[in-house]
C-alpha positions in Angstrom: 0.0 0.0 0.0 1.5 3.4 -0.8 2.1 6.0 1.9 1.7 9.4 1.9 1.7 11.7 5.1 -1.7 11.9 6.3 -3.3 10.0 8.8 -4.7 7.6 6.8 -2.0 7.0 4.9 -0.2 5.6 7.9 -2.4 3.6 9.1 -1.3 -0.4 9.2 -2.0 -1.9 5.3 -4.8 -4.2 7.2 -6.5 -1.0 8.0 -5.9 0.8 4.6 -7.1 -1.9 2.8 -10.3 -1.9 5.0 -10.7 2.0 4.1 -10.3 0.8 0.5 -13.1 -1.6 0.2 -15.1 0.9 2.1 -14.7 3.4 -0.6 -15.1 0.9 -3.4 -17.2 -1.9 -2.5 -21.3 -1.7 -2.0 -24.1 0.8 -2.5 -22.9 4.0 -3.2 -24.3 5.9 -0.6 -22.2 4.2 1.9 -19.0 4.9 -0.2 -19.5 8.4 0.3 -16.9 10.2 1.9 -19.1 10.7 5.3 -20.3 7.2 5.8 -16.7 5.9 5.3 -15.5 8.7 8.1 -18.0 7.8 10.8 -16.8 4.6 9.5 -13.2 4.7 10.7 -14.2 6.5 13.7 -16.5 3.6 15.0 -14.7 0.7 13.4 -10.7 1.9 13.9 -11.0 4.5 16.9 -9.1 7.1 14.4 -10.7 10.6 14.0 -10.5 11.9 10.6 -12.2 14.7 8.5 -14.3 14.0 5.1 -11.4 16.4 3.5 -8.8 13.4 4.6 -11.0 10.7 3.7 -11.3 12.5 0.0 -7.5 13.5 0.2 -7.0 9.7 1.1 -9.1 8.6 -1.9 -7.3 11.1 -4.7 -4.2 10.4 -3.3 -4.7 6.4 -3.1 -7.8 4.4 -3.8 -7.9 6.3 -7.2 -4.5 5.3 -8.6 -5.1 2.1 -7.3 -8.7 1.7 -9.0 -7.1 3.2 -12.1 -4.2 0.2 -12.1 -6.7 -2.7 -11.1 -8.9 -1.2 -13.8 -5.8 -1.2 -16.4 -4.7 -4.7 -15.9 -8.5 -5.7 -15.9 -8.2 -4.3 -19.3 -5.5 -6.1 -20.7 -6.5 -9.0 -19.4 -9.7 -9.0 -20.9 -7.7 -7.8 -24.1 -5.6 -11.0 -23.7 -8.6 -12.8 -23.1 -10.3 -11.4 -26.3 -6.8 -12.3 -28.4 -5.7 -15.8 -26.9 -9.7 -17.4 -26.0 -11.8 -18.9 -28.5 -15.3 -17.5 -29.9 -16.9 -18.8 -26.4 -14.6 -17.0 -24.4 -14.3 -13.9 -26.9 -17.9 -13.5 -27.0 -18.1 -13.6 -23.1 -15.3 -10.9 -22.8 -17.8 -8.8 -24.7 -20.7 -9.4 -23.1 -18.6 -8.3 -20.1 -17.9 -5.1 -21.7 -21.4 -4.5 -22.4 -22.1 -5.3 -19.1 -19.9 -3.1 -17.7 -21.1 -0.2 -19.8 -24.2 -0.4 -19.0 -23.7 -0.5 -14.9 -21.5 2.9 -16.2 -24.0 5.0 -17.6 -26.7 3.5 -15.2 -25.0 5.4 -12.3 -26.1 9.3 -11.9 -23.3 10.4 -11.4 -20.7 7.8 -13.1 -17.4 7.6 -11.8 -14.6 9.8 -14.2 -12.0 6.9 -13.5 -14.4 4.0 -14.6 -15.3 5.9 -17.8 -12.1 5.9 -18.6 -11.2 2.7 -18.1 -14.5 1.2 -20.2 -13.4 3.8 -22.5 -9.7 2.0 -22.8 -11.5 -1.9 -22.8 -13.7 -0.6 -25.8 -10.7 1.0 -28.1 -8.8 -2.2 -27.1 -11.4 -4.4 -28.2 -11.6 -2.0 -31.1 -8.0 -3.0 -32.1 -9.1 -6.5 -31.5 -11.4 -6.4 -33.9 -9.5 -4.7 -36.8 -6.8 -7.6 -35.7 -8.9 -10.1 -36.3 -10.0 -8.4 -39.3 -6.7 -7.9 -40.7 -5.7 -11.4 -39.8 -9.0 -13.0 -42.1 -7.5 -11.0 -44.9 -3.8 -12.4 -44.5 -5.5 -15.8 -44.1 -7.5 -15.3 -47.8 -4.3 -13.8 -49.1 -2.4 -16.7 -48.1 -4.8 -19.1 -49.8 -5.1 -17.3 -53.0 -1.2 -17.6 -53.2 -1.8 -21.5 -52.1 -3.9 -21.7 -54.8 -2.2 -20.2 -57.6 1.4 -22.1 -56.4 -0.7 -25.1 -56.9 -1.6 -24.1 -60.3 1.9 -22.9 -61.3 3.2 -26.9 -59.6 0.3 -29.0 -61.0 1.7 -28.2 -64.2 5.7 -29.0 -62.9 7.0 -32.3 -63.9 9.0 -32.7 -60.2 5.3 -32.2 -58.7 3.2 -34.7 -60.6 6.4 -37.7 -60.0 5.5 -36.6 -56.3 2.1 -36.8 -56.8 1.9 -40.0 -58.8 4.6 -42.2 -56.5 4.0 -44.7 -54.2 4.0 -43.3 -50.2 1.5 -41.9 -47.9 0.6 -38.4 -48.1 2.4 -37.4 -45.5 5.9 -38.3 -47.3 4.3 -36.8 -50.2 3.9 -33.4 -48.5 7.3 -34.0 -47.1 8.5 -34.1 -50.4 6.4 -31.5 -52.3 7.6 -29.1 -49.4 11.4 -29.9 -50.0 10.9 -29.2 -53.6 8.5 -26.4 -53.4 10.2 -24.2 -50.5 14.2 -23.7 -49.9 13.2 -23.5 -46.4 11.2 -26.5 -45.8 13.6 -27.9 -43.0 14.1 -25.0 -41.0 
């Protein structure tokens, strides 16, 4: 847990990490800044003001909610990258999800915004990835295709094609003869 010099920002890390979830976890009207003062009063014995409990929350609940809310972001961006359909399609509904709890608030949080805003330009770029990757793919099999063409008509290719072996060997073979790289 970062320091700083206030009160609160001295507090033992069990403590601080009490006043965190306090500020970040349940209804909203107990995340307030009063609610989470009388808070620490009754719960930790420590007097504070709202002005230290905001301090406390500029300082450090809102860089931290700003770094869980970047690595959620690339995780979900790995997720999005690495899974399959199931698992892509899930990471979206997520996003969705997450949008609408967003603009379903009356007063939205800045840093969430932000954040959504980052998950939906990286899945964005996922998309034009993925879009950019199906044309590779079709580019590559067009080229397939006409190689084929130009080696159907080659005399090493049809003694390939026409011996006696399984296909794997025959692939073996065309590969040696087609690509100068084959065994690398």
């Amino acid at each position: 847990m970062a320091k700083d010099k206030s009160v609160l920002g001295n507090l033992p890390e069990e403590q601080q990490l009490l006043i965190v979830s306090w500020l970040t976890e349940g209804p909203r009207e107990q995340r307030e800044y009063i609610p989470v003062r009388d808070r620490i009063e009754s719960e930790l014995g420590v007097k504070v003001s709202k002005t230290s409990v905001a301090d406390y929350y500029h300082k450090i609940v809102r860089p931290l909610r700003l770094r869980s809310a970047v690595e959620a972001s690339k995780a979900l961006t790995r997720a999005m990258v690495g899974g399959g359909d199931i698992l892509r399609d899930g990471a979206i509904l997520q996003c969705q999800q997450k949008a609408f709890e967003i603009l379903a608030e009356d007063n939205p949080d800045p840093d969430e915004v932000i954040a959504y805003l980052g998950m939906t330009l990286d899945a964005q770029k996922i998309a034009l990835k993925r879009e950019e990757l199906g044309l590779k793919k079709r580019q590559f099999q067009v080229k397939t295709c006409e190689l084929f063409v130009q080696w159907s008509a080659d005399e090493r290719a049809k003694a390939i094609l026409s011996s006696a072996g399984t296909n794997k060997e025959k692939i073996e073979r065309l590969g040696q003869a087609m690509f100068e790289d084959w065994n690398e």
